[in-house]
C-alpha positions as CSV (number, residue, x, y, z in Angstrom):
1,X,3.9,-54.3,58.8
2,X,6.2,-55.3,55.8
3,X,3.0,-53.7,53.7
4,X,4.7,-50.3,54.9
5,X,7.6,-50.4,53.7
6,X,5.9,-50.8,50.7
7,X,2.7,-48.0,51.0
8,X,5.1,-45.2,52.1
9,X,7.5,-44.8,49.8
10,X,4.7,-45.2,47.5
11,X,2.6,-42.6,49.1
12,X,6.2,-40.3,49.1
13,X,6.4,-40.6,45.5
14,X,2.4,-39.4,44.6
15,X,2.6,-36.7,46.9
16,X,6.2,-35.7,44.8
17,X,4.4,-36.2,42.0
18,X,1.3,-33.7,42.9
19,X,3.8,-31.4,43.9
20,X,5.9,-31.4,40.9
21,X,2.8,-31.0,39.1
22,X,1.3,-28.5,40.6
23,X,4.3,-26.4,40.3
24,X,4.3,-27.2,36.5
25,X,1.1,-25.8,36.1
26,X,1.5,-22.0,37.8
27,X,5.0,-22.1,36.2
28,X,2.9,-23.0,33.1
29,X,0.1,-20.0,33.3
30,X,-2.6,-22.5,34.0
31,X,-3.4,-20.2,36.8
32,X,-3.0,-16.7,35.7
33,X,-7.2,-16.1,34.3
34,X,-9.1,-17.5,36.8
35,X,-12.4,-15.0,35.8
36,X,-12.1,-15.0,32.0
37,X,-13.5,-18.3,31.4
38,X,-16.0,-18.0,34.3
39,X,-17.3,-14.8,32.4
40,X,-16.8,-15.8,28.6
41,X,-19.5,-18.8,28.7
42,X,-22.4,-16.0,29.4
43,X,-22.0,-14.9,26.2
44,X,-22.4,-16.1,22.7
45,X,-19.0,-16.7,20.7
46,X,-20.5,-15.6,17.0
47,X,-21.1,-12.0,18.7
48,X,-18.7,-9.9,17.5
49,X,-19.1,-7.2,19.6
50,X,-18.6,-9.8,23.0
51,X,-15.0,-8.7,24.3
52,X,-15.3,-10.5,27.7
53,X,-12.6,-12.7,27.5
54,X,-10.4,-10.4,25.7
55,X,-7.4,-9.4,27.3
56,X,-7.3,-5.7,27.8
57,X,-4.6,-5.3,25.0
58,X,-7.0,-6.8,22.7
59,X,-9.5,-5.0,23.9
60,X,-7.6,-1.7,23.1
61,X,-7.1,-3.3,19.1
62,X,-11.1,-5.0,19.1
63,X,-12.3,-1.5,19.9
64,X,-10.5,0.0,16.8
65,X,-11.6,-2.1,14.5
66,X,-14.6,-1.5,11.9
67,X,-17.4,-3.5,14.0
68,X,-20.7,-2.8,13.2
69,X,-22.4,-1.3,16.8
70,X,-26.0,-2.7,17.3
């Protein structure tokens, strides 16, 4: 029994912790791509002309620029 009064609070503060945490990390953007990283590792990072991961306002600037088009 005494080992509660220990394993409670304890358990209390992890959970607060997690929490805390896990707010952190959507207030942080951690969340905000979930499919650009799923998407960018089917394609080679030397191709220039791979625009996957790109956000779409990069996209907009990529798709001006002088890339050679195989």
């Amino acid at each position: 029994m005494p080992a509660l009064y220990i394993m409670i609070p304890a358990a209390l503060l992890i959970v607060g912790f997690a929490v805390y945490i896990f707010f952190w990390a959507v207030d942080s953007g951690q969340y905000d791509d979930l499919e650009g990283p799923a998407h960018s590792i089917l394609f080679d990072d030397d191709d220039p002309r791979h625009q996957g991961a790109l956000p779409q306002a990069e996209r907009k600037t990529a798709d001006k620029d002088d890339v050679p088009r195989a």
